[in-house]
VEXDREN-2710 file (C-alpha; in Angstrom, 1 decimal):
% VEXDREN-2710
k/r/px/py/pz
1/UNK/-10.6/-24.6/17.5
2/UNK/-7.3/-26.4/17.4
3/UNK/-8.0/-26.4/13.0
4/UNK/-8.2/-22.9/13.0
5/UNK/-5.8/-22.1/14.8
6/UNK/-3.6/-24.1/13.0
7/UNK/-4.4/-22.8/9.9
8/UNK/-4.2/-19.6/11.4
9/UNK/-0.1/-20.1/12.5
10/UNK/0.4/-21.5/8.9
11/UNK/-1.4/-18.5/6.8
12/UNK/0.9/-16.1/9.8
13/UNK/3.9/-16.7/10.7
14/UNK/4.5/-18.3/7.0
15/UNK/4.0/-14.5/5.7
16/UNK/4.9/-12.1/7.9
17/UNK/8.4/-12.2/8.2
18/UNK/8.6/-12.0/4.6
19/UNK/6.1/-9.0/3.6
20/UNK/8.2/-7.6/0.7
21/UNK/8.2/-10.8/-1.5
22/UNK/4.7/-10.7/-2.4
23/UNK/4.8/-7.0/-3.1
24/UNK/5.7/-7.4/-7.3
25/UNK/3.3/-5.3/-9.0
26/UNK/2.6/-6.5/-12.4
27/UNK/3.2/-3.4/-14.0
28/UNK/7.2/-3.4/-13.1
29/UNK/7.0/-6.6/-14.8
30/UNK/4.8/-6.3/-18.0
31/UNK/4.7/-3.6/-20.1
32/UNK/1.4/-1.5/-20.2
33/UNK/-0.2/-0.5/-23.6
34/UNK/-1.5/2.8/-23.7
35/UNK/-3.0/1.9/-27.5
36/UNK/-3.6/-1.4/-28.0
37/UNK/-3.9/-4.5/-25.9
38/UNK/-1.0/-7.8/-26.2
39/UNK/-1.3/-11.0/-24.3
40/UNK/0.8/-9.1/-21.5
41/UNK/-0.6/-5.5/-21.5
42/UNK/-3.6/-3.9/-21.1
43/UNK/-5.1/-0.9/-22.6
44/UNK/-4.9/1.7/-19.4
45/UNK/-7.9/4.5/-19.8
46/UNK/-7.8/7.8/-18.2
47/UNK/-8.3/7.2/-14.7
48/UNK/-6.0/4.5/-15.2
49/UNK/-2.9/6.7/-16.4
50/UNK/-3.6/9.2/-13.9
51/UNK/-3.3/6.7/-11.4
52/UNK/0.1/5.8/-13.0
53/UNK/1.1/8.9/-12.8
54/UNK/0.3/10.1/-9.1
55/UNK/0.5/7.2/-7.1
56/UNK/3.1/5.2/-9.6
57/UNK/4.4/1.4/-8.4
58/UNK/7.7/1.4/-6.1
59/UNK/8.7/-2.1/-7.8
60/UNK/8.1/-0.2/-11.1
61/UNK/10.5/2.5/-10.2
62/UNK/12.9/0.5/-8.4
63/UNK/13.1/-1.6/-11.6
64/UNK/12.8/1.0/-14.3
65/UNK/13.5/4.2/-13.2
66/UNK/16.3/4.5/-10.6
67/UNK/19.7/2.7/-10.6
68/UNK/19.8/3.5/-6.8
69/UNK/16.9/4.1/-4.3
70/UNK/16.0/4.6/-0.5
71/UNK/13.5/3.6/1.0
72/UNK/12.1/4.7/4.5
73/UNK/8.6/3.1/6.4
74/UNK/7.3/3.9/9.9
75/UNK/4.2/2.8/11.3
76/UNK/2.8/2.8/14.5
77/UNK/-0.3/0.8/15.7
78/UNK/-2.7/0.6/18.8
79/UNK/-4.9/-1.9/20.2
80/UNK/-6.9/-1.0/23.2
81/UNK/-9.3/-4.1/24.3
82/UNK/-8.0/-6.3/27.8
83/UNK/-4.6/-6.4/26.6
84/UNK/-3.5/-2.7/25.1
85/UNK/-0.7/-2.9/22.5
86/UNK/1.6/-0.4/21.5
87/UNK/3.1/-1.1/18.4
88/UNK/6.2/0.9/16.2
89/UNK/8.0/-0.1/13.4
90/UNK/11.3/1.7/11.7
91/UNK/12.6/0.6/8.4
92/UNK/15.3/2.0/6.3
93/UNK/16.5/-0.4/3.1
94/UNK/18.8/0.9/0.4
95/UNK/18.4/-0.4/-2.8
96/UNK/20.5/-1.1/-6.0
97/UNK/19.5/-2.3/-9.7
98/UNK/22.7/-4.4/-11.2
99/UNK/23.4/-6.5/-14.2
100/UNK/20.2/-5.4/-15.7
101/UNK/18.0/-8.5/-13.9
102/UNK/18.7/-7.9/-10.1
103/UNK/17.8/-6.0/-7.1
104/UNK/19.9/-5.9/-4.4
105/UNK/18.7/-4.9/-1.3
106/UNK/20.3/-3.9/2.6
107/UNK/19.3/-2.6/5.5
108/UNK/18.1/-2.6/9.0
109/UNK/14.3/-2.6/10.6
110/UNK/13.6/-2.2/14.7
111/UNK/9.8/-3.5/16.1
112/UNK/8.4/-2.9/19.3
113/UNK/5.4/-4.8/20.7
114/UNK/4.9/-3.1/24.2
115/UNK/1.6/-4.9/26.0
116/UNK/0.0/-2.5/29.0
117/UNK/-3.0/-4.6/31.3
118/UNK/-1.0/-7.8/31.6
119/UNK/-3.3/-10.1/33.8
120/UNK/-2.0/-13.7/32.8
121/UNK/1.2/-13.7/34.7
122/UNK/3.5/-15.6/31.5
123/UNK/2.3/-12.3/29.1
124/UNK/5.6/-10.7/28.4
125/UNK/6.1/-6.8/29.0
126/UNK/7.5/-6.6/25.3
127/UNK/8.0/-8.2/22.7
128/UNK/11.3/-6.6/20.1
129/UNK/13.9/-7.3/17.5
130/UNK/16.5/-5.4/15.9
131/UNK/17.6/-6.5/12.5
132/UNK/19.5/-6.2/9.4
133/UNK/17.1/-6.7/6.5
134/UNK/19.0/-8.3/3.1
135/UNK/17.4/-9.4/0.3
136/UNK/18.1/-10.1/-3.4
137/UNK/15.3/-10.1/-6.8
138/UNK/16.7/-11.8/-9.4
139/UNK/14.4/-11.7/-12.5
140/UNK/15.3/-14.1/-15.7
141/UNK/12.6/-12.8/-17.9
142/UNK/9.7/-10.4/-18.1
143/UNK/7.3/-13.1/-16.6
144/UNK/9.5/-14.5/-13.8
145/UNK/10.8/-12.9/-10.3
146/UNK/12.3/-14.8/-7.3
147/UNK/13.4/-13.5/-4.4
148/UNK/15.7/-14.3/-1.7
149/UNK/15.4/-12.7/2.1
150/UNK/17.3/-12.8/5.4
151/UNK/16.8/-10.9/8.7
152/UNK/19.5/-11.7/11.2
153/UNK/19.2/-10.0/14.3
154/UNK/18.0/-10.0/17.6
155/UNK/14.6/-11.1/18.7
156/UNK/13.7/-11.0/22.1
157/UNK/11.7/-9.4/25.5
158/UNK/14.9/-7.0/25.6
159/UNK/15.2/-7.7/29.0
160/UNK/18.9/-8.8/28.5
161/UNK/20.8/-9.3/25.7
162/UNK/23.3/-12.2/24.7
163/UNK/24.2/-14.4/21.4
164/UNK/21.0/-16.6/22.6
165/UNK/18.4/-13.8/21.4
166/UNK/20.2/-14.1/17.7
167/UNK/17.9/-15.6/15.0
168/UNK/18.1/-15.2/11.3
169/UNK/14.5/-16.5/9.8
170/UNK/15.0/-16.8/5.8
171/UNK/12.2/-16.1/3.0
172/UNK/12.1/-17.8/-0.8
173/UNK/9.6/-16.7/-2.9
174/UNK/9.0/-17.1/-7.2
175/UNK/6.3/-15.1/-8.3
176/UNK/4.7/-15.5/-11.7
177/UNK/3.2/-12.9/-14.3
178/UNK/1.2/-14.5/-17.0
179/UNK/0.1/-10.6/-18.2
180/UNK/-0.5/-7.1/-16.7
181/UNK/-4.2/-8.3/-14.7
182/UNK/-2.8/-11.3/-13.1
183/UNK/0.2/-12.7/-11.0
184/UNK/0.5/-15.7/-8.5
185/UNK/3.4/-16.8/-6.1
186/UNK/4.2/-19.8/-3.9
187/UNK/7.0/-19.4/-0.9
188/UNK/8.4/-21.0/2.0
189/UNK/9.5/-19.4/5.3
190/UNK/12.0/-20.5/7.1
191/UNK/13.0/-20.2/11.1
192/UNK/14.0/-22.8/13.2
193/UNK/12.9/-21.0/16.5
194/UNK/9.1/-21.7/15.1
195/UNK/6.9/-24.3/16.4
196/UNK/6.5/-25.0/12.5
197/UNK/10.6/-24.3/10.9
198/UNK/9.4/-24.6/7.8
199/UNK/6.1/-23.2/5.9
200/UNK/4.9/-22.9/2.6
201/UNK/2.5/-20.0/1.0
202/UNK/1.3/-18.5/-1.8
203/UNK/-1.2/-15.9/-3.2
204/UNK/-2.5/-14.1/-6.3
205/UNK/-3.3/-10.8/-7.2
206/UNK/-6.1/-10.2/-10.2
207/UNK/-6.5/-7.3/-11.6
208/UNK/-10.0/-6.5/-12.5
209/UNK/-9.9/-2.8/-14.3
210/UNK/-8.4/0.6/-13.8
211/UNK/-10.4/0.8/-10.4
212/UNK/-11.1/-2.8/-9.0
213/UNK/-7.9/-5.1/-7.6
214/UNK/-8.3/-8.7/-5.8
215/UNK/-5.4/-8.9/-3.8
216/UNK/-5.0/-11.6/-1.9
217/UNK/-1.4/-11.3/-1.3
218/UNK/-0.5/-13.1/2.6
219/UNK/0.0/-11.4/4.5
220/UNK/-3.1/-9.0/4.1
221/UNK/-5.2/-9.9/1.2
222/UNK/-7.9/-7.3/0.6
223/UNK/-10.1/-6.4/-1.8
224/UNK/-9.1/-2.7/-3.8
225/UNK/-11.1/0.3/-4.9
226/UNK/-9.6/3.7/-6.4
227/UNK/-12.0/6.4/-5.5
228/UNK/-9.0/8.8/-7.1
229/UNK/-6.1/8.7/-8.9
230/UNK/-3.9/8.6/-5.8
231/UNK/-6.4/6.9/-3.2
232/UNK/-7.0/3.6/-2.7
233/UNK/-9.1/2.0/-0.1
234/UNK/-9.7/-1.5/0.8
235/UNK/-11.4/-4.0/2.8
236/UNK/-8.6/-6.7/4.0
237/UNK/-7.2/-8.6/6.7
238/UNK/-3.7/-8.4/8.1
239/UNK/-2.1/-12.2/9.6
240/UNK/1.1/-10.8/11.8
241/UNK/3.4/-12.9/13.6
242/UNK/7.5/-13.3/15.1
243/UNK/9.4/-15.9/17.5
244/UNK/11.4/-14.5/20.0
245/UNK/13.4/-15.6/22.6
246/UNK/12.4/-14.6/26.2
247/UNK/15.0/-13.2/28.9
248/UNK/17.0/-16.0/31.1
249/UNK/14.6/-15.0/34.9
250/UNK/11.9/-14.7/32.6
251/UNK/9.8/-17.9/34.3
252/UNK/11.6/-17.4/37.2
253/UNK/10.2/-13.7/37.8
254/UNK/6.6/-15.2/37.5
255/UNK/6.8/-17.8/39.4
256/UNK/7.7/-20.7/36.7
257/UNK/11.5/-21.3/36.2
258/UNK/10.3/-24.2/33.4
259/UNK/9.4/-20.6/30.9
260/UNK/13.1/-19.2/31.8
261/UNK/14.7/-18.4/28.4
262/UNK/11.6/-20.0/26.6
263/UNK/10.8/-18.9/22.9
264/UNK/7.3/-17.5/22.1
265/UNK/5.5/-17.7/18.8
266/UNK/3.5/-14.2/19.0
267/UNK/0.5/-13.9/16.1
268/UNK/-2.9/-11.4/15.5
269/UNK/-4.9/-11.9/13.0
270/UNK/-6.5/-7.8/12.3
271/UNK/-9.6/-7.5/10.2
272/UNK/-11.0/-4.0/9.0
273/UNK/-11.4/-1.6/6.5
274/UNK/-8.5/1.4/5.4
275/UNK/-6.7/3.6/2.8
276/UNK/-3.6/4.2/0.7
277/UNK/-3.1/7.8/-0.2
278/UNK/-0.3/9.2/-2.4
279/UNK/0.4/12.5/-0.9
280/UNK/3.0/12.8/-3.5
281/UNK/4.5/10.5/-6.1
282/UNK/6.5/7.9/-3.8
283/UNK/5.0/8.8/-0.7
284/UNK/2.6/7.3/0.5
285/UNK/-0.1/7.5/3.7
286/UNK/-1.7/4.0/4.8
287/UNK/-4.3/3.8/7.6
288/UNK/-6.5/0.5/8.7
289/UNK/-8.9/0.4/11.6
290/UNK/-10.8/-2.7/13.0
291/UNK/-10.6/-5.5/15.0
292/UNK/-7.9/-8.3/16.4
293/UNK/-9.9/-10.8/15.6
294/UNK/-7.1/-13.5/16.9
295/UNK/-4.1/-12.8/19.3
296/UNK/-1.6/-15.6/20.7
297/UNK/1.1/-16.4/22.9
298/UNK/2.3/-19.7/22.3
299/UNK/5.1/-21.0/24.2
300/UNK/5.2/-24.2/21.8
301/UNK/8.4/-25.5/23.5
302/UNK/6.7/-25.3/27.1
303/UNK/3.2/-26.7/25.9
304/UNK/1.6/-23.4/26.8
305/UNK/-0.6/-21.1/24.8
306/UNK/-2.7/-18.1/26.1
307/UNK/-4.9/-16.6/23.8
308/UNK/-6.2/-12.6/24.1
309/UNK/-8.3/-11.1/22.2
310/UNK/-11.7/-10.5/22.3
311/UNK/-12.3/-8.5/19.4
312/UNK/-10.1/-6.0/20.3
313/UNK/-9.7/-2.7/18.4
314/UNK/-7.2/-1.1/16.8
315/UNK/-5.3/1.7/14.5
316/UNK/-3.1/1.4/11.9
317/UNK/-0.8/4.7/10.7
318/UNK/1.9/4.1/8.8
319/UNK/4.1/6.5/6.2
320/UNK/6.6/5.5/3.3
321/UNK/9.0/7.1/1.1
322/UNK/11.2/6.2/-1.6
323/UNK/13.8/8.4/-2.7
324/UNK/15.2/8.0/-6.2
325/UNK/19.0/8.7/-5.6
326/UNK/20.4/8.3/-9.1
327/UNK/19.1/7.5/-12.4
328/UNK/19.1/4.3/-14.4
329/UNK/22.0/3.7/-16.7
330/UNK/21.0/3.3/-20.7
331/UNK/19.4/0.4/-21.5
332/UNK/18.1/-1.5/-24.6
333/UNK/14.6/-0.9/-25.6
334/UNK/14.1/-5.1/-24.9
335/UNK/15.0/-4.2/-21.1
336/UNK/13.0/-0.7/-20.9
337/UNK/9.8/-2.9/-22.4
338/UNK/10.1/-5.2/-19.1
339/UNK/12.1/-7.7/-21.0
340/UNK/14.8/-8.7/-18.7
341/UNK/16.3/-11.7/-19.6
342/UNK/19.4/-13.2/-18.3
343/UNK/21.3/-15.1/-21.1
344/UNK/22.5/-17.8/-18.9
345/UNK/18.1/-18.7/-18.2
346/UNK/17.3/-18.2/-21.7
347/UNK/17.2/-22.0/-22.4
348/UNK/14.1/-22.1/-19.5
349/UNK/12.1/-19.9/-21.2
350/UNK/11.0/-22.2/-23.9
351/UNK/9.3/-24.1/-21.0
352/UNK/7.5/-21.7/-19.8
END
């Protein structure tokens, strides 16, 4: 048991506070042949253009087709079992393309983790942070992406608030596109709070044909299937995890002063089936419903973990848009092919 659950903080908290990085779609990256096939296209049928057309890539258009952009998520989740959860998520991150081979990226996210049928006297009432969200792509050639993330903010029981509740965990991720079917990354995560302050991870995406994707991007790798154009559904898991910091009477309140101000490693580990629909181009529907195959508390500082699951099961909704606010500026036909090389990296790409 101690293994797995090992493995389980490593594959978790190494991935979820960095969800974006992962998210390059090949196409943004690689041009796509509509009439013949390269070593980095593919030749895109019917279906497959229809696809491109009604439920089209967000890195593709944050890339290609829109200087500025805006993009808005909210999700809301429950899990009923011996511990219900109540979870929401607001996101809002503005967006700008610069110098041809960057993304720059700001602003601010606000979780909620409320837990009702507390038995365990050290479960906390909630669990929330409120965060700015920064990031920065920087891509050297059509093959090659790395990103850089921060979320500085507060991450806490919000029973109080002081400088003591500030954390800022950092993300570094390269991500690799051989061609159009196929991409791989390697990462670390970074937050000192964690039991573990520094992680590595990785992943790959394949792309089987105009229907079928293996995506087993941390943190939910799942196996694809396009029904439609603009549906997807999948079978996948879903690793989640934080630190936070809890409230100074925290221990006290319960009866154990040693847990006052303690920080608390939360992760789940949700497995189920679930959907992507494109209502419209750039919006977008998810829903996944299953299990919690894997839920902890651990209060590594204190030498305390409480583990509560039991299969419980849960709902995933969750809506996206991305608004194009201005379009790109005119551009060479090397950069509008997915060529975007920086002149000071051109010397690395002979080695690559």
């Amino acid at each position: 048991m101690k293994g797995w659950r090992l493995a389980g903080i490593v594959l978790l908290l190494g991935f979820c506070t960095g969800r974006a990085w992962c998210d390059a779609d090949p196409a943004a990256h690689s041009q796509v042949k509509t009439s013949s096939s390269t070593d980095n296209g593919v030749t895109l049928g019917k279906f497959g253009k229809e696809a491109a057309k009604q439920a089209p890539s967000m890195d593709q258009v944050r890339w290609m087709q829109a200087k500025t952009s805006e993009d808005f998520n909210a999700e809301y989740d429950f899990a009923g079992g011996p511990l219900n959860e109540h979870y929401t998520d607001m996101r809002y991150m503005f967006t700008r393309r610069t110098l041809l081979a960057f993304l720059i990226h700001g602003g601010f996210e606000w979780q909620r983790l409320g837990f009702d049928g507390r038995k365990d006297r050290l479960l906390p009432g909630q669990l929330e942070s409120l965060n700015a969200y920064l990031a920065l792509d920087f891509r050297w050639s059509r093959k090659d992406l790395l990103r850089i993330q921060a979320r500085p903010g507060l991450f806490s029981d919000f029973e109080e608030f002081n400088m003591s509740d500030f954390n800022a965990p950092v993300d570094i991720a390269y991500t690799r596109i051989p061609n159009y079917r196929f991409q791989w990354a390697i990462g670390l995560s970074i937050d000192t709070w964690r039991q573990y302050h520094v992680l590595p991870g990785g992943g790959f995406r394949y792309h089987v044909n105009d229907r079928w994707q293996v995506n087993m991007m941390l943190p939910t790798p799942q196996i694809e299937y396009k029904p439609l154009p603009p549906l997807t559904v999948f079978m996948g898991a879903d690793f989640r995890g934080d630190s936070y910091r809890m409230a100074g009477n925290f221990g006290s309140s319960h009866g154990q002063p040693a847990f006052d101000n303690s920080v608390v490693d939360y992760s789940e580990i949700r497995v189920g089936p679930g959907f992507s629909w494109n209502i419209k181009p750039l919006i977008e529907f998810n829903m996944q419903a299953g299990v919690i195959a894997e839920r902890e508390f651990n209060y590594h500082n204190n030498g305390t973990t409480i583990n509560n699951a039991g299969a419980a099961p849960f709902v995933t909704l969750q809506f996206h848009y991305l608004f194009k606010l201005s379009p790109p500026e005119k551009i060479g036909p090397d950069i509008e092919s997915g060529r975007f090389q920086a002149p000071v990296f051109e010397h690395l790409l002979q080695f690559l």
